[in-house]
ZADO-1210 file (C-alpha; in nm, 4 decimals, padded with zeros to 6 digits):
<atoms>
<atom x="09.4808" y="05.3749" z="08.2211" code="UNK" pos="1"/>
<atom x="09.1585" y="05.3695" z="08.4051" code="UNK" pos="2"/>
<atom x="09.3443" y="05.3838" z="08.7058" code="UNK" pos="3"/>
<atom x="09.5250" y="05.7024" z="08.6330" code="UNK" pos="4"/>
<atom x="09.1982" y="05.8224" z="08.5236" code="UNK" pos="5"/>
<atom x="09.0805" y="05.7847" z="08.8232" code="UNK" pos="6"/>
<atom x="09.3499" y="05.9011" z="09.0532" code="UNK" pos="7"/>
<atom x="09.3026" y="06.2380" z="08.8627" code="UNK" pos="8"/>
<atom x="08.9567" y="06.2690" z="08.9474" code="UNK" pos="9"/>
<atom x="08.9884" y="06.2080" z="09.2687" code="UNK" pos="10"/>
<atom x="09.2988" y="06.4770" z="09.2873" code="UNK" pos="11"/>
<atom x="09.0708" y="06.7385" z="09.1269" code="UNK" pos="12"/>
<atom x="08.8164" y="06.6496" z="09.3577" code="UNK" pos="13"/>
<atom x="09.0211" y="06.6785" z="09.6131" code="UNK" pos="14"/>
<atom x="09.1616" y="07.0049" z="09.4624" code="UNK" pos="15"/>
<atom x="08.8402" y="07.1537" z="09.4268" code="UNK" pos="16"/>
<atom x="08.6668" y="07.0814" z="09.7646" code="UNK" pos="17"/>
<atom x="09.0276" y="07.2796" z="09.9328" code="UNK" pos="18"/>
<atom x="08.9519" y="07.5425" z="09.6671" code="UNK" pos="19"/>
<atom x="08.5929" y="07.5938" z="09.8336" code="UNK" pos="20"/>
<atom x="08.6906" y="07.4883" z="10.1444" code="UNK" pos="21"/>
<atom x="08.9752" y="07.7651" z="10.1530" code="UNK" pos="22"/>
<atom x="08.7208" y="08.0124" z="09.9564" code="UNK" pos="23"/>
<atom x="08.4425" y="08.0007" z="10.2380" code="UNK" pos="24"/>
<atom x="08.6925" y="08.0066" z="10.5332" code="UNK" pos="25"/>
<atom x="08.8530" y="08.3462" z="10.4122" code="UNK" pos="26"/>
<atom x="08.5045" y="08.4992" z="10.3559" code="UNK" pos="27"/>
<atom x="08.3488" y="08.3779" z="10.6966" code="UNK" pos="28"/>
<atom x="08.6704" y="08.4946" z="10.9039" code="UNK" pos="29"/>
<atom x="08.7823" y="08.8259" z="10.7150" code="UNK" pos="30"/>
<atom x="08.7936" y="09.1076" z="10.7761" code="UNK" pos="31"/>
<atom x="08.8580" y="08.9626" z="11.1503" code="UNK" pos="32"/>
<atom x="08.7229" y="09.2722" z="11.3644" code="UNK" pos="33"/>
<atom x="08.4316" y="09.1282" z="11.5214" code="UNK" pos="34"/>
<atom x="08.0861" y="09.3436" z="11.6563" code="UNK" pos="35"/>
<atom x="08.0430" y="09.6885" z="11.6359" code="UNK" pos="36"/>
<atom x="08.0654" y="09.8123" z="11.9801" code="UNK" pos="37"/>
<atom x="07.7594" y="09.8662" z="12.1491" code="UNK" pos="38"/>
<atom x="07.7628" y="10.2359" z="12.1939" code="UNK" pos="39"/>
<atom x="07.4930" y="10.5375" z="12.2081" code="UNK" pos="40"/>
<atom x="07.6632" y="10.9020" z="12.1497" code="UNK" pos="41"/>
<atom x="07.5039" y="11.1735" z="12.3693" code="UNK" pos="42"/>
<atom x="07.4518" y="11.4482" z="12.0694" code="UNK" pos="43"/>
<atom x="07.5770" y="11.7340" z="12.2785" code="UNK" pos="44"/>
<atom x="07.6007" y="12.0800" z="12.1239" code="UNK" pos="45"/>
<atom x="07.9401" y="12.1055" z="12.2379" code="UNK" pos="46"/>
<atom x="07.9838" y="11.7395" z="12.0149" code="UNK" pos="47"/>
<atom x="07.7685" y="11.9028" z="11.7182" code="UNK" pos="48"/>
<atom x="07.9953" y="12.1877" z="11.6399" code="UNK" pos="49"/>
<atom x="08.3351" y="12.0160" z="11.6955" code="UNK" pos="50"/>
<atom x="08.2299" y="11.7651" z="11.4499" code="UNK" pos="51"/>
<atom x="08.0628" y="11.9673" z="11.2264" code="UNK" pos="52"/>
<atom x="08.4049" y="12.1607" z="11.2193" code="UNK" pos="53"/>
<atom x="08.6035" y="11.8126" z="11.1421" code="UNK" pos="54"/>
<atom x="08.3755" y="11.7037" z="10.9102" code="UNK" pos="55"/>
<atom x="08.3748" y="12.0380" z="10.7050" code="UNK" pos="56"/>
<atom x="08.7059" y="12.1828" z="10.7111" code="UNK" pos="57"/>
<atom x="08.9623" y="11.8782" z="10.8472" code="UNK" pos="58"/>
<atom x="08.8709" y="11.5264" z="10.7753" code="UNK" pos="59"/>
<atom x="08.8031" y="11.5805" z="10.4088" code="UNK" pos="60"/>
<atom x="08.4404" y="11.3925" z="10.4737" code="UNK" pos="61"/>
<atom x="08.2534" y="11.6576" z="10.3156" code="UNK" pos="62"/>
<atom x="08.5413" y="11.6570" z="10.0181" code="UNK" pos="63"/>
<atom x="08.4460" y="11.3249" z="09.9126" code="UNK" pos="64"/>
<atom x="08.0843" y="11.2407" z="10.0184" code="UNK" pos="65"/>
<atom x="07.9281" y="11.5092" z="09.8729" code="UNK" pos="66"/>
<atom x="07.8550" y="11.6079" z="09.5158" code="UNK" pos="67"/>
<atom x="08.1891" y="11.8497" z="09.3596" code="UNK" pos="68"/>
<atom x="08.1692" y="12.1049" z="09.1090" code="UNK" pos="69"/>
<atom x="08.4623" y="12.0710" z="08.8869" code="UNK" pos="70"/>
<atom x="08.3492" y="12.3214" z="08.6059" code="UNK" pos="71"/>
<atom x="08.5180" y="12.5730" z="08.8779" code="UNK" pos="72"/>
<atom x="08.8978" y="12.6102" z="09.0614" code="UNK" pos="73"/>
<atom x="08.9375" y="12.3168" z="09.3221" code="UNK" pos="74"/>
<atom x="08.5616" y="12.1574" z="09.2838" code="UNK" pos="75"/>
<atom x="08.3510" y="12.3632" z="09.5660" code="UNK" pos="76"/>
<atom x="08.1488" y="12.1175" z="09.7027" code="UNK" pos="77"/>
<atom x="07.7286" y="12.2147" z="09.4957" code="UNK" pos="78"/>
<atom x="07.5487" y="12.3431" z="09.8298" code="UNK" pos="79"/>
<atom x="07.2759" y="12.1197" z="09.9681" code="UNK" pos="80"/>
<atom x="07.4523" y="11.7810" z="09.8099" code="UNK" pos="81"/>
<atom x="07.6671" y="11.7643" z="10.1747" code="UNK" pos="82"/>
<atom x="07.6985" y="11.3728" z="10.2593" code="UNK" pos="83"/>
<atom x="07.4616" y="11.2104" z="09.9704" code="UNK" pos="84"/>
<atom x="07.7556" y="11.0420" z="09.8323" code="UNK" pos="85"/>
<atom x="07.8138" y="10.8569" z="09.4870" code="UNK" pos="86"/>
<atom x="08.1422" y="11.0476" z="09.3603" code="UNK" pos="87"/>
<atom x="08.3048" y="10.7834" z="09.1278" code="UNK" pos="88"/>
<atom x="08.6922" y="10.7155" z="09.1938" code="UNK" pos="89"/>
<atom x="08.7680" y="10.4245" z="08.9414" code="UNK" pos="90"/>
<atom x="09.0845" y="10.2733" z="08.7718" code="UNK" pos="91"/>
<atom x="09.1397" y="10.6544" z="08.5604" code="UNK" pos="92"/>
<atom x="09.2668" y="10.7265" z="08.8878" code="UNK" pos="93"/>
<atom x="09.4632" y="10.4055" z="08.9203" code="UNK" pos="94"/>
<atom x="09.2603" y="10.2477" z="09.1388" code="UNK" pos="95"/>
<atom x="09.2462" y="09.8707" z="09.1663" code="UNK" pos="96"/>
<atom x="08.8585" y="09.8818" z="09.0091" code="UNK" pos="97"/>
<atom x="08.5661" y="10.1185" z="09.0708" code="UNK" pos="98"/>
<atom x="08.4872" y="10.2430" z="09.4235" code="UNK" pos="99"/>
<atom x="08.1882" y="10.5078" z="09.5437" code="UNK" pos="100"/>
<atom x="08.1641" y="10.7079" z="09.7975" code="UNK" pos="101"/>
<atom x="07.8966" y="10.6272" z="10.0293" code="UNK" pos="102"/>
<atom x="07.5885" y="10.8170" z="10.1131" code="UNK" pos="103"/>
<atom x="07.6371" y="10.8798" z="10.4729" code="UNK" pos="104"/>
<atom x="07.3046" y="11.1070" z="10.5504" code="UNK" pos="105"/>
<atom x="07.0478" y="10.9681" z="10.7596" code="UNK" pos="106"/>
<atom x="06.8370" y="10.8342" z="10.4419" code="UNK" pos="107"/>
<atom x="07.1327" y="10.5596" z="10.4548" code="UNK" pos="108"/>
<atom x="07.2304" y="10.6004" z="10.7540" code="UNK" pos="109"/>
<atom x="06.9599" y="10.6183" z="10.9777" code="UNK" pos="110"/>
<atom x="06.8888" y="10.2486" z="11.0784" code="UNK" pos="111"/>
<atom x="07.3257" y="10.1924" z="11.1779" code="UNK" pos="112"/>
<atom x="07.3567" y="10.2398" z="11.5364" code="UNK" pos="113"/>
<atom x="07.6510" y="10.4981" z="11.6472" code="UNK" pos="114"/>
<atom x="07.8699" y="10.1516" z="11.6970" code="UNK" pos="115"/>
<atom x="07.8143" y="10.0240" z="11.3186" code="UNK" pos="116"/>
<atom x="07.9199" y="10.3922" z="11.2102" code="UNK" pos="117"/>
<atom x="08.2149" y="10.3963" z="11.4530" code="UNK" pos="118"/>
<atom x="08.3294" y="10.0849" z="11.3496" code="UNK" pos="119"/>
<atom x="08.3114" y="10.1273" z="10.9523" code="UNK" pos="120"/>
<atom x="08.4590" y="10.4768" z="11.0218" code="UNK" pos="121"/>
<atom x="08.7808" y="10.4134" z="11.2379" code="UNK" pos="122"/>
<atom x="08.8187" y="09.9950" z="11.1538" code="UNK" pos="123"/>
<atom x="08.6694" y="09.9582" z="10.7823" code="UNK" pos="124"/>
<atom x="08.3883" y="09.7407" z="10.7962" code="UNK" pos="125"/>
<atom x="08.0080" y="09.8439" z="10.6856" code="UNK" pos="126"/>
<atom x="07.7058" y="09.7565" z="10.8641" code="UNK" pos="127"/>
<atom x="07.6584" y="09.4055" z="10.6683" code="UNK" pos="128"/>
<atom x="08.0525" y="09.2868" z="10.7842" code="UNK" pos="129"/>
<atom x="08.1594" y="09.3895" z="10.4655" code="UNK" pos="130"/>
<atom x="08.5041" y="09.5225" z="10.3924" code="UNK" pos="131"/>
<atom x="08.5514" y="09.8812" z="10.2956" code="UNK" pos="132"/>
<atom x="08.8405" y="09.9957" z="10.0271" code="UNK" pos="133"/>
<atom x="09.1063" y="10.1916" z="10.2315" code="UNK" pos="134"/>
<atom x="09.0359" y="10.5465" z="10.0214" code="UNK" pos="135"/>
<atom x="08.8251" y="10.5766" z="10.3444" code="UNK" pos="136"/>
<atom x="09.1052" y="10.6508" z="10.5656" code="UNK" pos="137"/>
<atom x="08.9752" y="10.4291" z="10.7947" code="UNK" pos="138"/>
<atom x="09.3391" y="10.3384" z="10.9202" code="UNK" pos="139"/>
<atom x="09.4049" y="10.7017" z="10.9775" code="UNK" pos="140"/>
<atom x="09.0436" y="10.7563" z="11.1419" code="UNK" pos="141"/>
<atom x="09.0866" y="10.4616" z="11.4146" code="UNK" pos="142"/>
<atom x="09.4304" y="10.6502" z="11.5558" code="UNK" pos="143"/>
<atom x="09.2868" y="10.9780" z="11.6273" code="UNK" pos="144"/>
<atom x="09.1274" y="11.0929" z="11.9879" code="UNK" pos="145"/>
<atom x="08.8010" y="10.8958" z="11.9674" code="UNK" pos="146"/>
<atom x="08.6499" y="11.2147" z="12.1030" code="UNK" pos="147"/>
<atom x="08.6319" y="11.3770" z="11.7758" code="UNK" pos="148"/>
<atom x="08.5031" y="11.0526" z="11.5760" code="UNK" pos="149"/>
<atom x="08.2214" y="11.0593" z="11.8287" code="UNK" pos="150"/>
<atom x="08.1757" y="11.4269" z="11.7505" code="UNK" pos="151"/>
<atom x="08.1427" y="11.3396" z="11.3602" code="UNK" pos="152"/>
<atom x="07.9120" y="11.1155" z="11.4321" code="UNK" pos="153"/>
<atom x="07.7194" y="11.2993" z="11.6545" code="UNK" pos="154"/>
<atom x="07.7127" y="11.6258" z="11.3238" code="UNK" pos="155"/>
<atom x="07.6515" y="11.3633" z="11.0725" code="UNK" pos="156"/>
<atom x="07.3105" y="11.2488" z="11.2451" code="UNK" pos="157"/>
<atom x="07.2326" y="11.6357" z="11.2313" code="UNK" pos="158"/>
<atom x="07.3011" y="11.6299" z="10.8324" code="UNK" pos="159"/>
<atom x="06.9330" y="11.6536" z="10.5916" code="UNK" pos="160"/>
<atom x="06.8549" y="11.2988" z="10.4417" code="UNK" pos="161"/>
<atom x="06.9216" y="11.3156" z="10.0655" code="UNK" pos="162"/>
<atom x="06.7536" y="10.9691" z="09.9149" code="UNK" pos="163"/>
<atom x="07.0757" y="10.8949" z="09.6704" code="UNK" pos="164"/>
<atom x="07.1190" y="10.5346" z="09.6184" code="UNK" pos="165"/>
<atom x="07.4753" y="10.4687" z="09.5649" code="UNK" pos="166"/>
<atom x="07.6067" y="10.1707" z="09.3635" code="UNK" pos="167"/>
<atom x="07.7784" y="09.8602" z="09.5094" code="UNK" pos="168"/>
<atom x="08.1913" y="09.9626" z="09.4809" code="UNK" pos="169"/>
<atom x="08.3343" y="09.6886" z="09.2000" code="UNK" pos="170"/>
<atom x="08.6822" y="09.6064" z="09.3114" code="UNK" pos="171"/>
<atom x="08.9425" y="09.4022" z="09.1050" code="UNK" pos="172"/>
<atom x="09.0782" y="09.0548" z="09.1654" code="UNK" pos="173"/>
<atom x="09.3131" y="09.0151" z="09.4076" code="UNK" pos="174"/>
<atom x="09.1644" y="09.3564" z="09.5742" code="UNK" pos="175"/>
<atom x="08.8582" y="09.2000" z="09.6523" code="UNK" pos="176"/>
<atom x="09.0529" y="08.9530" z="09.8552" code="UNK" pos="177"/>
<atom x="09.3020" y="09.1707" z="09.9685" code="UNK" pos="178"/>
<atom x="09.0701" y="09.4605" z="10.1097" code="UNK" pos="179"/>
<atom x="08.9336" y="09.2149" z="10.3329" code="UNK" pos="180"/>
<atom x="09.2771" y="09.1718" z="10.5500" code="UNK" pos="181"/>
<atom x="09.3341" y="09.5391" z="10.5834" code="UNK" pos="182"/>
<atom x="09.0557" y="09.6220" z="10.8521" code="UNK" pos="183"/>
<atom x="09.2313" y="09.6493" z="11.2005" code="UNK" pos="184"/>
<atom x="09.0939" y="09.7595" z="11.5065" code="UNK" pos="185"/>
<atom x="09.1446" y="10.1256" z="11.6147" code="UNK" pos="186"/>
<atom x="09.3836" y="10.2561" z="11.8258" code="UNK" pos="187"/>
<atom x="09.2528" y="10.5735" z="11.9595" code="UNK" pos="188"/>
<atom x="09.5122" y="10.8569" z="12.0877" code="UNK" pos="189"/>
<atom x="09.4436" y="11.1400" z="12.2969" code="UNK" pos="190"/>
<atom x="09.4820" y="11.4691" z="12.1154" code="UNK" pos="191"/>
<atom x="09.7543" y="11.6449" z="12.2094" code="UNK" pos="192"/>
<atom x="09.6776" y="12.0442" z="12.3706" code="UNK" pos="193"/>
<atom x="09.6999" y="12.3180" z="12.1056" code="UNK" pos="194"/>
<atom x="10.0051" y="12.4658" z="12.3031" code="UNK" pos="195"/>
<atom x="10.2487" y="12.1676" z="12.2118" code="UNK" pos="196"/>
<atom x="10.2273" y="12.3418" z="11.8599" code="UNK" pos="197"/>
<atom x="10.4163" y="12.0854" z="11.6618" code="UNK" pos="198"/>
<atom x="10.2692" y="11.7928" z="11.8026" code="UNK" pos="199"/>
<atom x="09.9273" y="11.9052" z="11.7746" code="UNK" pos="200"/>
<atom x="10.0316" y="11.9845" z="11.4021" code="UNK" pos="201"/>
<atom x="10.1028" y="11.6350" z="11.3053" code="UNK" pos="202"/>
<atom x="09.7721" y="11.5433" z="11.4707" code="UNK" pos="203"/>
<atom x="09.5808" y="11.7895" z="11.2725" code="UNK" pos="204"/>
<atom x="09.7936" y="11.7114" z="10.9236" code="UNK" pos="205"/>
<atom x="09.7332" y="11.3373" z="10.9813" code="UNK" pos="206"/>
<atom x="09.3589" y="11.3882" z="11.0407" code="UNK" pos="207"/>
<atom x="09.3269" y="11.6153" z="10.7438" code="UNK" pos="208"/>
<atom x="09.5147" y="11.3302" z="10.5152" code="UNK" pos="209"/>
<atom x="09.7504" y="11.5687" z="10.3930" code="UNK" pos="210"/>
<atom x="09.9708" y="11.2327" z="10.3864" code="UNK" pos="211"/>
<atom x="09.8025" y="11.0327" z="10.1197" code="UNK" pos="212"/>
<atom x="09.8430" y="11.3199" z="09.9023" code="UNK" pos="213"/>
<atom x="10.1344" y="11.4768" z="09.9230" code="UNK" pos="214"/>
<atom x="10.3233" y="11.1516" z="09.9719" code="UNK" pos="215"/>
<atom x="10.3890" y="10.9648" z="09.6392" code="UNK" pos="216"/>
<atom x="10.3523" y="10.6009" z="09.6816" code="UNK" pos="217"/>
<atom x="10.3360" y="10.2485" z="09.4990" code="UNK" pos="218"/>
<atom x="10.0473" y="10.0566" z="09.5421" code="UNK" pos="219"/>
<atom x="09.9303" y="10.1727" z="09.8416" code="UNK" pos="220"/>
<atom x="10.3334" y="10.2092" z="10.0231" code="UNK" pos="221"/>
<atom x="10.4586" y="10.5045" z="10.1034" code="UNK" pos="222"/>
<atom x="10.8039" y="10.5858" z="09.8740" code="UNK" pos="223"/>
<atom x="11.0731" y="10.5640" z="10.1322" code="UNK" pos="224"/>
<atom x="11.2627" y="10.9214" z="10.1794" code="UNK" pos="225"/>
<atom x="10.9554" y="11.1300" z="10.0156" code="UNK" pos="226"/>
<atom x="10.7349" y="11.2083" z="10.3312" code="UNK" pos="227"/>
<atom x="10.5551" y="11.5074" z="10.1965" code="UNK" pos="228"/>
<atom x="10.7331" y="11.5417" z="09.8898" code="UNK" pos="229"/>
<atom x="10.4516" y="11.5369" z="09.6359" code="UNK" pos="230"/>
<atom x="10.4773" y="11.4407" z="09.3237" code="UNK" pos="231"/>
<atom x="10.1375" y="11.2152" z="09.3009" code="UNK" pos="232"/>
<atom x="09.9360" y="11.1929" z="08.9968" code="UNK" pos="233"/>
<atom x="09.5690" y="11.2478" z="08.9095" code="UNK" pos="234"/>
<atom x="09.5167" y="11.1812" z="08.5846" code="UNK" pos="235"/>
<atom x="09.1534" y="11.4132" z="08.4470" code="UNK" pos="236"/>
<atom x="08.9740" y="11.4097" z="08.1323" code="UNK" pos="237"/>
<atom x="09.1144" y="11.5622" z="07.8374" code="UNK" pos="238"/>
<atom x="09.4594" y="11.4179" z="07.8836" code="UNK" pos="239"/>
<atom x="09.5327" y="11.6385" z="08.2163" code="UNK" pos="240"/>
<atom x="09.7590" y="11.5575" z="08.4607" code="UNK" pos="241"/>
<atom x="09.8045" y="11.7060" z="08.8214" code="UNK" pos="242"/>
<atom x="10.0287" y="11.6349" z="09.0576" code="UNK" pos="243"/>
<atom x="10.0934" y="11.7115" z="09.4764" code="UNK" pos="244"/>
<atom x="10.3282" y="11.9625" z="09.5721" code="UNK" pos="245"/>
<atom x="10.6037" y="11.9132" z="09.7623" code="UNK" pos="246"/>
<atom x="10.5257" y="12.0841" z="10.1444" code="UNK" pos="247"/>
<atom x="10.8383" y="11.9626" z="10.2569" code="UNK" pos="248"/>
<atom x="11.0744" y="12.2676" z="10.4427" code="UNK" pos="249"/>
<atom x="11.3333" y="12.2402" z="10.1243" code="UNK" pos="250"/>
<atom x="11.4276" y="12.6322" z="10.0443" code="UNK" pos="251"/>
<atom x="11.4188" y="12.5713" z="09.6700" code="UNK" pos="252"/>
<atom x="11.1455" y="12.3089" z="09.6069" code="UNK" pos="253"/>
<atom x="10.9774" y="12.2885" z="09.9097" code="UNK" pos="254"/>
<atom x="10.8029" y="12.5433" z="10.1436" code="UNK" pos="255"/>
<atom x="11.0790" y="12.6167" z="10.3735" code="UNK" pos="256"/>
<atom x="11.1185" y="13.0022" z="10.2509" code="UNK" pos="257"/>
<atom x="10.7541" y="13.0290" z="10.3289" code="UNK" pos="258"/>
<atom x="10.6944" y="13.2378" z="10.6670" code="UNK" pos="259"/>
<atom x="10.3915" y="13.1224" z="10.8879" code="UNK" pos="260"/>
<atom x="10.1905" y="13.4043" z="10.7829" code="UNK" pos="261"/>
<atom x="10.2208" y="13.3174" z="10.4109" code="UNK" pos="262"/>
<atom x="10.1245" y="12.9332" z="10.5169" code="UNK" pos="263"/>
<atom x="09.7977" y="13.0539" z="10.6117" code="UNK" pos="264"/>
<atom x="09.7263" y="13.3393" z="10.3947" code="UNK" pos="265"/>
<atom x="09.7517" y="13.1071" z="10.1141" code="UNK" pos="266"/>
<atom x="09.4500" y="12.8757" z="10.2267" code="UNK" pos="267"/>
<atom x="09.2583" y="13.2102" z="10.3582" code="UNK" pos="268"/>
<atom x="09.3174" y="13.3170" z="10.0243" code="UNK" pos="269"/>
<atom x="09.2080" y="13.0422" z="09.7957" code="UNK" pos="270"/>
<atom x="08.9307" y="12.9312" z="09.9751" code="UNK" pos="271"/>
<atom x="08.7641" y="13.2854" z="09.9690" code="UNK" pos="272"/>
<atom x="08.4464" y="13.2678" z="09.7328" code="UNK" pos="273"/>
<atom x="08.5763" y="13.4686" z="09.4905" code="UNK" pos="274"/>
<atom x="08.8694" y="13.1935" z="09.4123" code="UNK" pos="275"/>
<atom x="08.6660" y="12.8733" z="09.4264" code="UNK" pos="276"/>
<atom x="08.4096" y="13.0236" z="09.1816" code="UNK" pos="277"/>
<atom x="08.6530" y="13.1038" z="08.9501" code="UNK" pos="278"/>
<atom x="08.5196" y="12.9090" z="08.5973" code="UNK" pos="279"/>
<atom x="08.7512" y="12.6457" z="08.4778" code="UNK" pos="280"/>
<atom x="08.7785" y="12.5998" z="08.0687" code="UNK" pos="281"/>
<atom x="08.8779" y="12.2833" z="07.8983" code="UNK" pos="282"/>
<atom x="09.2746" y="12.2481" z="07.9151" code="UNK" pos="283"/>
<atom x="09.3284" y="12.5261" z="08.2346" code="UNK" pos="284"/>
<atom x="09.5203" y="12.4646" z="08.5272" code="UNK" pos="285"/>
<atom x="09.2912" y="12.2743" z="08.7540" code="UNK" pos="286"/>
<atom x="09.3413" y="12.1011" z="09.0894" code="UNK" pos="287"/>
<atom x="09.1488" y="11.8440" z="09.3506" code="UNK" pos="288"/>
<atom x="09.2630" y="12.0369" z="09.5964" code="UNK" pos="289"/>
<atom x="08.9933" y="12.1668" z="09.8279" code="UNK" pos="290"/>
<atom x="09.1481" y="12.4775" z="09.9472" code="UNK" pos="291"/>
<atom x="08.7602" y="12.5829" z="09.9995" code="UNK" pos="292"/>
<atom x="08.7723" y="12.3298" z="10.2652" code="UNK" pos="293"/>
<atom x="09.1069" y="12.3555" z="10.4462" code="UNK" pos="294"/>
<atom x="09.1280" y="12.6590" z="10.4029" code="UNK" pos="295"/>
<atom x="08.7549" y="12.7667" z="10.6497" code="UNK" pos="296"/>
<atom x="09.0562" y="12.5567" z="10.9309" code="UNK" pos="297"/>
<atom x="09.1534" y="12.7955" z="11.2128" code="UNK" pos="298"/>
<atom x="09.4946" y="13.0058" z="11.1918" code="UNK" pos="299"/>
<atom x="09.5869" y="12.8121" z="11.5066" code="UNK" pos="300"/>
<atom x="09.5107" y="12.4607" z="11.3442" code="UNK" pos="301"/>
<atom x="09.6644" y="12.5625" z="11.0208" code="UNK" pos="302"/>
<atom x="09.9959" y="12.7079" z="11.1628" code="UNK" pos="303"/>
<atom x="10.0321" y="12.4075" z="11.3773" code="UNK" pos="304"/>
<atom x="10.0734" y="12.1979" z="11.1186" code="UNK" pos="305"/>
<atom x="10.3271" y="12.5052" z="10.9690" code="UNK" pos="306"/>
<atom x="10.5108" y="12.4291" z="11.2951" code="UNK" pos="307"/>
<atom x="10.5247" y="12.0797" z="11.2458" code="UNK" pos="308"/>
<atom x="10.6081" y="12.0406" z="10.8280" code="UNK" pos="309"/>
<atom x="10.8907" y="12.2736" z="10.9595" code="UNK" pos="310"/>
<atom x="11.0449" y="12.0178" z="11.1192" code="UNK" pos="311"/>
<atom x="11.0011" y="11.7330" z="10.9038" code="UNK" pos="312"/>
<atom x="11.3119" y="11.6217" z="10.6985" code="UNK" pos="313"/>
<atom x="11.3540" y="11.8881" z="10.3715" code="UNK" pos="314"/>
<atom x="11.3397" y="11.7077" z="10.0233" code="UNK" pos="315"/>
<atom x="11.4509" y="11.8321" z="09.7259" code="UNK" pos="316"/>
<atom x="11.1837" y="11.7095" z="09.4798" code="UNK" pos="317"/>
<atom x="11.0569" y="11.9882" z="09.1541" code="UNK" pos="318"/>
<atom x="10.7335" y="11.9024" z="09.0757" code="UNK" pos="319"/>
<atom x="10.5678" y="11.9982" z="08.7676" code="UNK" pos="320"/>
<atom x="10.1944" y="12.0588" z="08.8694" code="UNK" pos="321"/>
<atom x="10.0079" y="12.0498" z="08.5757" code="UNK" pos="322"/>
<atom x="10.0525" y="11.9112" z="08.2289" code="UNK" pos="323"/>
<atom x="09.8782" y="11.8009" z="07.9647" code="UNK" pos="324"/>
<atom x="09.9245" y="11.5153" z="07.7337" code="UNK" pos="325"/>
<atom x="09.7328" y="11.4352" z="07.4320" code="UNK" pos="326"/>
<atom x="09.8037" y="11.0803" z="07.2825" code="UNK" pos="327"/>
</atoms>
C-alpha cells in the first residue's frame, strides 16, 4: 500500500512539474514573432494626409478607438475623443470575454517606437510581447501595402494626447491561450493602381473590413458559400438585434439591381450631418454601421469596391435587419 502511495506521488509530481514545465514554455515562446523592427517613419506631409485619410474614413481606426455616440443613427464618433480608446466589446457581443480598445494617442503611445506600433498593428503583439485579440484586424493590417500602415502611423503621432487609461482586456480560457498562436508576421502587398478598378476594390473593401462584417461566421471561420452575405448579429441593450446586409450582386437579396451611382449616393447620403445626428429612441431601428465614416471615402474608392462586389459570386440570403426580442 505504501508503495502505491508512493508511485502516485511521484506520478503527480511528475504530472505537475510537465504541467509547469509545458505552462512556461508556451508563455516564453508565443506569440512567436520576435522584435519589433527597428524602424523610424519620416512624417512627411504627403504620409500625414494619406493616413489621416485611412485612419478616418477606411480602416475603421477612428470607428473603434474613439469614444461613439449611440444616442444618435450609426454612433458618430463625440468630436475631440479621436484615438483615446476604452470602447468595451465583451461577451454581449459574443466575444470569448471582455476586450478594450486601446488608447492609441501619444499619452499611450508616445514612448513605442514606429517598429513597436508597426508590429502590434500589422502582426498583433503590444509593446510588452503581449498578444493582442484579433478584433484588431491585425491579420488584415499586415497584408496591405506597408506604405499606408506607415502613413497611419505617421497621422496617429499627429493625433492630441487624451490621458484615458484603458483597462487590461480579460479574455476567457482557452482564448487566453489561443490568442497567443494567432500573431503571424505580415505580408505586405503593393497596392494595386486605381485604374485596375476591381482589383483596387478588393484592396480597399479588405482594408475597410467590410469582410468581418458582412460575412457571417462561427467562431472566428468564415461560413463557407456566404462571402458577403450578411446575416451577422449584434445583439444591443433592450433586447435589440441587428444584423449585416447582404452586399452580395444577388438581384433580389443582394445589391446587384443597385447602379454605381446609387452605391455611392447611399454612403454620401447617410453620412451627411443631418443623418448621423438624427436622435435614436429606445426600441428604433439602430445600426453600428459607421456610414459617417465610409461614407467621407472618395467616389473613386467607393465605386471600386462597387466594381469589385459586382463580381463576387451572388447569394441569395434575406436578411432581416433589425428585430427586437424581449424575453
Amino acid at each position: 500500500m505504501r508503495r502505491f502511495t508512493k508511485i502516485l506521488k511521484i506520478l503527480f509530481i511528475t504530472l505537475f512539474i510537465l504541467i509547469v514545465s509545458g505552462y512556461i514554455y508556451f508563455n516564453s515562446h508565443y506569440p512567436e514573432i520576435g522584435q519589433a523592427p527597428d524602424i523610424k517613419i519620416e512624417p512627411t506631409k504627403e504620409r500625414i494626409e494619406k493616413g489621416k485619410y485611412i485612419f478616418n474614413n477606411v480602416a475603421g481606426c477612428v470607428d473603434c478607438h474613439s469614444e461613439r455616440d449611440f444616442s444618435k443613427l450609426s454612433g458618430p464618433v463625440v468630436p475631440g475623443t479621436e484615438g483615446k480608446g476604452g470602447m468595451k466589446f465583451g461577451e454581449e457581443f459574443g466575444l470569448p470575454g471582455t476586450f478594450y480598445a486601446k488608447n492609441i494617442t501619444p499619452y499611450a503611445l508616445g514612448t513605442w517606437t514606429d517598429g513597436e506600433i508597426l508590429r502590434a498593428i500589422t502582426e498583433g503583439v503590444s509593446r510588452d510581447g503581449k498578444a493582442l485579440f484579433p478584433l484588431m484586424p491585425y491579420t488584415v493590417f499586415g497584408k496591405m501595402d506597408k506604405e499606408d500602415i506607415y502613413s497611419v502611423i505617421a497621422y496617429i503621432r499627429t493625433l492630441p494626447a487624451i490621458k484615458n487609461d484603458v483597462p487590461a482586456s480579460k479574455p476567457k480560457f482557452p482564448m487566453n491561450f489561443i490568442m497567443k498562436t494567432i500573431p503571424a508576421k505580415n505580408d505586405f502587398t503593393n497596392k494595386p493602381d486605381p485604374s485596375s478598378t476591381v482589383e483596387y476594390g478588393k484592396y480597399m473593401l479588405e482594408a475597410a473590413g467590410c469582410t468581418d462584417c458582412h460575412t457571417p461566421s462561427v467562431k472566428g471561420t468564415p461560413v463557407d458559400g456566404k462571402y458577403m452575405a450578411g446575416g451577422m448579429e449584434v445583439k444591443l441593450p433592450g433586447g435589440m438585434i441587428i444584423r449585416s446586409v447582404n452586399i452580395t450582386p444577388d438581384n433580389e437579396t443582394g445589391i446587384g439591381s443597385w447602379t454605381k451611382e446609387q452605391f455611392i449616393n447611399t454612403f454620401k447620403q447617410r453620412s451627411a450631418p443631418e443623418s448621423y445626428n438624427t436622435h435614436v429612441k429606445p426600441g428604433e431601428f439602430q445600426t453600428i454601421m459607421p456610414w459617417w465614416m465610409y461614407g467621407r471615402m472618395t467616389e473613386q474608392d467607393l465605386g471600386a469596391i462597387y466594381d469589385y462586389l459586382r463580381t463576387i459570386t451572388p447569394v441569395k440570403n434575406l436578411v432581416n435587419r433589425f428585430e427586437i426580442k424581449l424575453y
